[in-house]
C-alpha positions in Angstrom: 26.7 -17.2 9.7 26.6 -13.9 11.4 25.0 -10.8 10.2 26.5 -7.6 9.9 24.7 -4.3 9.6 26.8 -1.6 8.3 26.2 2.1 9.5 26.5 4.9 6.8 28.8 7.6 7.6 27.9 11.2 8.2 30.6 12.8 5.0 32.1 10.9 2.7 32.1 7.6 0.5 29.8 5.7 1.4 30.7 2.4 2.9 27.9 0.9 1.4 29.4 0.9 -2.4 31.7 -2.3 -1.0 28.5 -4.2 -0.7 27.2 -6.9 -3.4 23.6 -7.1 -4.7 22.8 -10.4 -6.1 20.0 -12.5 -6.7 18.9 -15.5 -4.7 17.7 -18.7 -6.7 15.0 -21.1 -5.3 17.3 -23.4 -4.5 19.7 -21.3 -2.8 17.1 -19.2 -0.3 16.6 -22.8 0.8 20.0 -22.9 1.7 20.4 -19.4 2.9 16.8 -19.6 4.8 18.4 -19.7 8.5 21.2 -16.4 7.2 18.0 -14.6 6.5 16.6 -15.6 9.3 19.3 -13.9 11.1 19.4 -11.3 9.0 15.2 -10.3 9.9 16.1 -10.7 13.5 19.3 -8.3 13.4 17.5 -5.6 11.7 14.4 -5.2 14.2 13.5 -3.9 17.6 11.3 -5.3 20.4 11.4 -8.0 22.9 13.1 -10.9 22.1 9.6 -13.0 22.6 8.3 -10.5 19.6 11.6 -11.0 17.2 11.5 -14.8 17.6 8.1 -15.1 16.6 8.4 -12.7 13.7 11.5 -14.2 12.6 9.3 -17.8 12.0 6.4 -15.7 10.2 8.9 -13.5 8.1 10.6 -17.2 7.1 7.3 -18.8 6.2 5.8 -15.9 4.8 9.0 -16.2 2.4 8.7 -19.6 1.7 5.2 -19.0 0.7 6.0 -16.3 -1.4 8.8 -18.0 -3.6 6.1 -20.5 -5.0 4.7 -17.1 -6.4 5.3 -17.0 -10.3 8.0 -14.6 -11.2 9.5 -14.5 -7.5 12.9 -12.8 -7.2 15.5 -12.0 -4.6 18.0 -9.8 -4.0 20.3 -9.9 -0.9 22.8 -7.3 -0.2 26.5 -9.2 0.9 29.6 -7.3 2.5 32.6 -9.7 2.6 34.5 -9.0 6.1 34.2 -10.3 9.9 33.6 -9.4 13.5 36.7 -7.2 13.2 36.1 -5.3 9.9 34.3 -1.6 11.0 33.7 0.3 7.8 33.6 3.5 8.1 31.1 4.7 10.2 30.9 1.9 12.3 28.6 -1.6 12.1 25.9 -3.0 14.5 26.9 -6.6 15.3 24.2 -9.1 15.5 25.5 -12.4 15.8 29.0 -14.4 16.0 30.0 -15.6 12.8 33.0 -17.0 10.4 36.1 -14.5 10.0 36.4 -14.0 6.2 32.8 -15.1 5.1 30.3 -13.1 3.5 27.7 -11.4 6.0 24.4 -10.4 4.5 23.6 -6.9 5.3 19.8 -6.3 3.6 17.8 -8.2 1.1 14.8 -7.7 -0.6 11.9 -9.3 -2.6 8.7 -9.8 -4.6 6.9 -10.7 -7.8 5.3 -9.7 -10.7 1.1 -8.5 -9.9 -1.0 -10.4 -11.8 -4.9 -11.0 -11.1 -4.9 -14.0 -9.5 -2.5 -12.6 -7.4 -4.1 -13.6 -4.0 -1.2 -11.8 -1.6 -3.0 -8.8 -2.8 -6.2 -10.1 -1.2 -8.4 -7.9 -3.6 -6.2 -5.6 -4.0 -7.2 -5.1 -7.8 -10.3 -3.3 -6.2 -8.7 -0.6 -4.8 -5.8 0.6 -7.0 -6.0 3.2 -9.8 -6.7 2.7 -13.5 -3.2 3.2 -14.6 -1.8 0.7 -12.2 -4.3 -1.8 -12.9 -3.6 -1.7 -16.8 0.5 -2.1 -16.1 -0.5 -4.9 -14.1 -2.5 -6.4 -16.7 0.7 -5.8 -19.2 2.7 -7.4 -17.1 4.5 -4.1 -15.9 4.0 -3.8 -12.3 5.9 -5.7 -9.9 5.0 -6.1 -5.7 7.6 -5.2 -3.5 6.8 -7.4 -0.7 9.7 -7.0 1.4 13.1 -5.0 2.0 14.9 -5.6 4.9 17.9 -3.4 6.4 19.1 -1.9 8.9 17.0 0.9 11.2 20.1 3.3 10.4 19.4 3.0 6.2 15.7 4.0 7.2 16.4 6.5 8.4 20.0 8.2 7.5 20.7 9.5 3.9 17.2 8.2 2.3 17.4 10.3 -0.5 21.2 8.9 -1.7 21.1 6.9 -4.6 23.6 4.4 -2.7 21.7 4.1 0.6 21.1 0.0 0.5 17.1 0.0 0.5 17.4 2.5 -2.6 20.2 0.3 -4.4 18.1 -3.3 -3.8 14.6 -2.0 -5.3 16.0 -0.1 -8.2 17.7 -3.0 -9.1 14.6 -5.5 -8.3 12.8 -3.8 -10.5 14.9 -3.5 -13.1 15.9 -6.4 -13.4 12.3 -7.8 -14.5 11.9 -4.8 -16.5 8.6 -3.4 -14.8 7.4 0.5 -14.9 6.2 0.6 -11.2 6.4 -1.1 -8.2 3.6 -1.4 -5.7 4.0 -2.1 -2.2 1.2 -2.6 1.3 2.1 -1.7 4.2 -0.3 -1.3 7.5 -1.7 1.4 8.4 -0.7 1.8 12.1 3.0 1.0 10.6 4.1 4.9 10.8 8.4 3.8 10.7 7.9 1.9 7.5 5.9 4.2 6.1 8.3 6.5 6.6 11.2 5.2 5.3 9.7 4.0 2.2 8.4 8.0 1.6 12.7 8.6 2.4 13.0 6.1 -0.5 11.3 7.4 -3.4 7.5 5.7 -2.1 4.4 7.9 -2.7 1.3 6.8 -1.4 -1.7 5.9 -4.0 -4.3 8.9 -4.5 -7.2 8.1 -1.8 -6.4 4.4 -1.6 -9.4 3.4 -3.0 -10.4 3.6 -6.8 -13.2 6.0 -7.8 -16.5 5.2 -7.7 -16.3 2.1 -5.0 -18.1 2.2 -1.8 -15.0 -0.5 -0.2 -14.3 -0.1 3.4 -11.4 1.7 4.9 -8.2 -0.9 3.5 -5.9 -1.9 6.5 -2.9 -1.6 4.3 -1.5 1.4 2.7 -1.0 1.5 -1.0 2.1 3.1 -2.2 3.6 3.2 -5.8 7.3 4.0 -6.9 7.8 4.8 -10.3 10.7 3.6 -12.0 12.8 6.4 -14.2 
């Protein structure tokens, strides 16, 4: 299946409001696991060496992940082929099946609870507030969004750019107040773009009143309206 990455367009409509967002069962990421596969390798830079090997991580990562209670998905599909060119133009990754559906993003996570271990004691460093939606049952980890380098970093602050449109409707769909995402410190691009995308960075990283060592991750909240 080949992957197509659509490229917003400077004026106008955007292209991207002919894309699909729809959830992924268990039993059909199985089935999709090589198209997202494809999809992680067509939406990042670096040698080939470097995209194969983070293309097996980012798969078992996912399959990890999906055992997680509460796990959702959320891929992004635009039906076309090689041919189609919305508006704008497309990045090609890969050869694919004229008149099937191409993903062109995805993104997932699951509810934070305390025994939570992808958070690897996490619950130490984040802020009163968020640790009481988490214990409600209100805060929900982005783990992952994946799309193309030109939706982070063209028109981040539209309400239809693709990353926007998949975790507004991740988290709405499990009804939670806040998300809360890590991301590595030395990670500037990502960082970035999910700052473009509504992301704001938790006060000081660390609650108050802990002596914890400097996180290697990056805490950042986004707030649902």
């Amino acid at each position: 299946m080949s992957v197509q990455v659509p490229v917003p367009q400077e004026r106008g409509p955007s292209p991207l409001r002919a894309e699909q967002v729809l959830p992924l069962n268990r039993r059909r990421l199985e089935d999709r696991m090589q198209d997202l596969g494809d999809l992680y390798a067509a939406t990042q830079g670096g040698p080939s060496w470097e995209v194969t090997r983070g293309r097996l991580l980012f798969q078992r990562r996912l399959a990890a992940d999906a055992r997680r209670p509460g796990f959702a998905l959320l891929v992004a599909e635009m039906c076309g082929t090689r041919d189609d060119t919305p508006a704008g133009g497309t990045v090609q990754a890969a050869a694919g099946t004229r008149g099937a559906a191409v993903l062109t993003g995805c993104a997932y996570g699951f509810p934070v609870t305390g025994h939570a271990s992808w958070w690897r004691g996490l619950d130490r460093y984040l802020p009163a507030d968020l640790a009481r939606l988490g214990a409600q049952g209100r805060l929900f980890a982005v783990a992952r969004i994946l799309v193309a380098p030109e939706v982070c970093t063209r028109h981040r602050a539209a309400d239809w750019n693709l990353a926007r449109r998949l975790q507004t409707r991740l988290l709405a769909d499990h009804g939670a107040a806040a998300g809360v995402t890590l991301v590595d410190r030395t990670d500037t691009a990502t960082l970035t773009a999910l700052c473009g995308w509504g992301w704001r960075y938790v006060e000081e990283d660390t609650a108050p009143g802990t002596a914890l060592p400097a996180f290697p991750w990056r805490v950042l909240t986004l707030v649902t309206r």
